[in-house]
N, C-alpha and C positions, 0 to 999 in steps of 0.2 A: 379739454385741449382743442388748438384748430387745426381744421384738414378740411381738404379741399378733394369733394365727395362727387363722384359720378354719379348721377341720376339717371343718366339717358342717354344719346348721341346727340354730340351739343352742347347738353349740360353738366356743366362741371361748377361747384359752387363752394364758397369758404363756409364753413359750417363749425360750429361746437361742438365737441361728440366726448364720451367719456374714454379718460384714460384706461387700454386695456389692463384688464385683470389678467395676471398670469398665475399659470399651474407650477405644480413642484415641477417639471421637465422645462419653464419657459424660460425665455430672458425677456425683459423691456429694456429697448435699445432706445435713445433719447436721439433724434434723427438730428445727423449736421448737415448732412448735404444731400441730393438727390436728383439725379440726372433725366433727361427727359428724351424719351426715345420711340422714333418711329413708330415701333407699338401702341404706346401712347397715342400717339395721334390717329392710329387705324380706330383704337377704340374711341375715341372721341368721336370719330368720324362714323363709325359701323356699330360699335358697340363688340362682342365678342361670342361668340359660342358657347363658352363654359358663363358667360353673363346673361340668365334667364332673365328676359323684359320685365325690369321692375323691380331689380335686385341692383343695390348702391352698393357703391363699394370705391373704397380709395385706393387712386392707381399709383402706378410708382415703384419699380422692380431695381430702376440703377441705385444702390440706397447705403448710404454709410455713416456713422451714428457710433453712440458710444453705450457701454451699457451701463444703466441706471439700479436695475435690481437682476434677482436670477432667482429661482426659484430652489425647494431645499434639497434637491436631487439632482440640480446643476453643478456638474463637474468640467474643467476644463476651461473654463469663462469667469469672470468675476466684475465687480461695478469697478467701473472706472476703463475696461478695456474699451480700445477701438474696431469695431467691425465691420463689415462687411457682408451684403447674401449674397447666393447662387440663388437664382431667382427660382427656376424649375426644380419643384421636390419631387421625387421620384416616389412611386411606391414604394419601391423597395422589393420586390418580389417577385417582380417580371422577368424575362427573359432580357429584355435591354435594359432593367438595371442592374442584373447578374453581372451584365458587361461593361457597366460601370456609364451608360449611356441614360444619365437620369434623363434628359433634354429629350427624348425620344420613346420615353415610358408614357403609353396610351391611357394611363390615368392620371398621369400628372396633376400636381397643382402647384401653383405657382401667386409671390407676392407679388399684389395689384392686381391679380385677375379673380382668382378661386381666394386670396388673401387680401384681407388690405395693405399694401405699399408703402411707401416711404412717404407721401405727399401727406403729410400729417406730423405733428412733436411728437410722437410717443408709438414706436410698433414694438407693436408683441411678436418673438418668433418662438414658434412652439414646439413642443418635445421634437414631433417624428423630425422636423425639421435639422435641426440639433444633431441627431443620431446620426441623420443622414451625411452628413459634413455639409450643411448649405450655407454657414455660419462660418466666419473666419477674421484671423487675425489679420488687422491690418499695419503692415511693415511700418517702421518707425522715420523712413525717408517720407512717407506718401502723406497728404495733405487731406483731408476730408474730401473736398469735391475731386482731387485726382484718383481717390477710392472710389467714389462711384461711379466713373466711367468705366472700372474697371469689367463690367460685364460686359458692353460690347466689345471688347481689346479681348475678351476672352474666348465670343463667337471667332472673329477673325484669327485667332491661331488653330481653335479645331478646324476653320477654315483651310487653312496653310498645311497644316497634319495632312488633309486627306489628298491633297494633291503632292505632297511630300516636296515642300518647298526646302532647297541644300543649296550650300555655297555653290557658286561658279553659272547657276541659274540667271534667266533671265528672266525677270518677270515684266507681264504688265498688266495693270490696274484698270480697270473700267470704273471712273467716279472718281471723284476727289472729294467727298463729303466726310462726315469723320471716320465711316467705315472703312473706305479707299484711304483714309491718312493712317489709321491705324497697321489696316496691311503693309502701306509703304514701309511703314519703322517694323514693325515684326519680320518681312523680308529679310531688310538691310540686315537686322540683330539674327538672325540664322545665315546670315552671309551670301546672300543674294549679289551676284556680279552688278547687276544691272538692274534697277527699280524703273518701270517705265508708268508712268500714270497719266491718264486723258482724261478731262475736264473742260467742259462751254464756259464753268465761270472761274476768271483770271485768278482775283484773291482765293478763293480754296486753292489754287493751286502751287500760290505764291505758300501758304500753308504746306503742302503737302514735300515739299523743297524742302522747308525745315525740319517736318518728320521724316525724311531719309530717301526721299524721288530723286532721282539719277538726270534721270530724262522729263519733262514736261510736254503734255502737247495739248494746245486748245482746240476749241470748237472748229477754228479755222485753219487746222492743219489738217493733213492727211496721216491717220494714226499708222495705218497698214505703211504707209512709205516710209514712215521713222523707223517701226520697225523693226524692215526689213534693213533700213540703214543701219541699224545698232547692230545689229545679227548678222551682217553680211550677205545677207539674203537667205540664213537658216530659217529663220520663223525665231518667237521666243521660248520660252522652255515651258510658262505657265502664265496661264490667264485668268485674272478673277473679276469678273463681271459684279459691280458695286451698286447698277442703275437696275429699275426695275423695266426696262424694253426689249420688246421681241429681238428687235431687230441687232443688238447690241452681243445679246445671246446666238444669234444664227452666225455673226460675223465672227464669232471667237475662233473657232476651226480654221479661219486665212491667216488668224493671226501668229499661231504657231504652229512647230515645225515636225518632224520626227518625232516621232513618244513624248509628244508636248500632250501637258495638265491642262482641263479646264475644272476650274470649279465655281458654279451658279451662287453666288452666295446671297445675291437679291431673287425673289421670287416676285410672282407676274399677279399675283391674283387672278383675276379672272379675264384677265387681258388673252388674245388669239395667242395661242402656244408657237413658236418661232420654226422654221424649218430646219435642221439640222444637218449634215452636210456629210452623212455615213459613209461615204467613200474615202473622206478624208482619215474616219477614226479606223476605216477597215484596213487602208493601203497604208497608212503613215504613223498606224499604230495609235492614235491619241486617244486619249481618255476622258472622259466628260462626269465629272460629280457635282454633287449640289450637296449643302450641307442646312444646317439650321441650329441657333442656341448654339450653346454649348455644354459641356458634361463639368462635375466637381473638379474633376483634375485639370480641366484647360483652366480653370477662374483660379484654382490653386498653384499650376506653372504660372501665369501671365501675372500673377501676384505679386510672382519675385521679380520675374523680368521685370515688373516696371518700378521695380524698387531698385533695381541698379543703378547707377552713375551716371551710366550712357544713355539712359533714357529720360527723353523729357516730355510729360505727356502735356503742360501747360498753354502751348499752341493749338490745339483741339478744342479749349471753353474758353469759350468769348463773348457767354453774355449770363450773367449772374442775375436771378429774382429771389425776391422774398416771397413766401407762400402768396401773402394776399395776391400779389402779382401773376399767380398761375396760368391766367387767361392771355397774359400778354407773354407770358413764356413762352405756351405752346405756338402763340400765331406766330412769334419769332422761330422756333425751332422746327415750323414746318412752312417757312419761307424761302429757304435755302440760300439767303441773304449772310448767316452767319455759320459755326459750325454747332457746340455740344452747349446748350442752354441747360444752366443748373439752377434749383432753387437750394437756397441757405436758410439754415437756419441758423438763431442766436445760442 
């Protein structure tokens, strides 16, 4: 079969490799679509941690596919079904997976890092995986490529959860990229008064309008005077920082008001750590979290939600590759020229 195999930082190459063997606990998932994400491109870029120098492996965690075989002690799945992963498999055994927090289990392994991914015909998902719920059905509204964005839509609501985003709220957004559009439509769909989102570039934000943004503000406004215009000069209620800058992070505290949310949900890498402004969390009560991934049951909520009516996640991908084309995917999808680049397959 072909797949397109990390070698290296750099190198990513269309390759021939055998169809996975699966055990009585696995499924082969025959891959339709598979989305191409940030991480992606860090390893393309860096390589990864749990990726020792010299070890290949096919990337690709946003991944949805149909199944092809299941092995003879797979119950609950059968060929012909369409699914879906939760990319982080948790042990199982830890104290954060007790609490249902696989995404945070210190031995994690996860498809396309410690697995091979979606950017390939044919992946294998195996037992523990299975057991663990990382496998699911995917809703009979959803489209193959609208199933594989389904894991980042799934980070931004455990997002939303920890800052406890409710009707009559005011939010605003830091980014209009497809994580900043995905929060604006999860907002809105928990009934968000007020969706506020700020972005330098115009078309992502002409996007973010159509996923559920209230408010728009470009590069060349002043975000803090919108607002405090929308709020009347309260602050807003919650703030999610979508861009990875200090400085974006340090401002979040002017931007809201009284027992106002912030939650970091882009991190810095090794960028200078921002200053933070504890007078503000100490006198005005406000909260500051950071989150990352997400757990079985946000990929399992967000599943339905975007199987409803109301929701259209089709303005987020706007640019579709066939495998061969993997090398032209990622330069697009880490250009920020477009939004959610998918490859298809046949």
């Amino acid at each position: 079969m072909k797949a397109a195999v990390f070698r290296a930082p750099g190198v990513i190459e269309i390759d021939d490799i055998p169809v996975p063997t699966i055990g009585a606990g696995d499924v082969l998932v025959k891959v339709r679509a598979a989305s191409i994400c940030g991480t992606d491109l860090r390893i393309m870029k860096h390589g990864h941690f749990k990726l020792p120098t010299g070890q290949q492996r096919v990337l690709g965690h946003e991944v949805a596919g149909e199944i092809v075989d299941t092995g003879s002690e797979v119950s609950g799945f059968s060929a012909g079904d369409r699914v879906s992963v939760v990319p982080n498999v948790g042990c199982g055994r830890c104290r954060m997976c007790a609490r249902g927090l696989n995404q945070l289990c210190p031995d994690y392994e996860a498809f396309g890092i410690t697995m091979n991914g979606g950017f390939e015909e044919y992946m294998r998902v195996p037992a523990h995986a299975i057991e663990r719920g990382n496998l699911m059905i995917i809703p009979a509204p959803l489209t193959f490529e609208e199933a594989a964005i389904l894991e980042p839509m799934a980070c931004c609501l455990h997002g939303q959860r920890k800052v406890d985003v409710h009707p009559e709220d005011v939010v605003v957004i830091i980014g209009a990229g497809p994580i900043g559009c995905f929060h604006a439509l999860l907002a809105k769909q928990q009934g968000a008064r007020t969706v506020i989102v700020s972005n330098t570039r115009q078309p992502r934000l002409d996007i973010a309008r159509r996923m559920g943004a209230d408010i728009t503000v470009n590069g060349q406004q002043d975000l803090h005077a919108a607002v405090q215009q929308a709020t009347d000069g309260q602050g807003a209620d919650v703030v999610i920082t979508c861009v990875s800058k200090p400085d974006v992070i340090a401002g979040a505290t002017d931007l809201i008001g009284r027992l106002g949310r912030i939650n970091v949900f882009a991190g810095l890498g090794e960028q200078v750590r921002p200053a933070i402004d504890v007078n503000a969390l100490h006198y005005q009560e406000q909260i500051i979290t950071g989150t990352t991934g997400a757990s079985v049951r946000d990929y399992a909520d967000v599943r339905e939600l975007a199987a409803s009516p109301s929701v259209d996640l089709s303005p987020v991908i706007t640019d579709r590759f066939t495998l061969d084309e993997i090398e032209a995917a990622m330069r697009q999808s880490g250009s920020g020229s477009g939004m959610k680049s998918v490859v298809l397959f046949d």
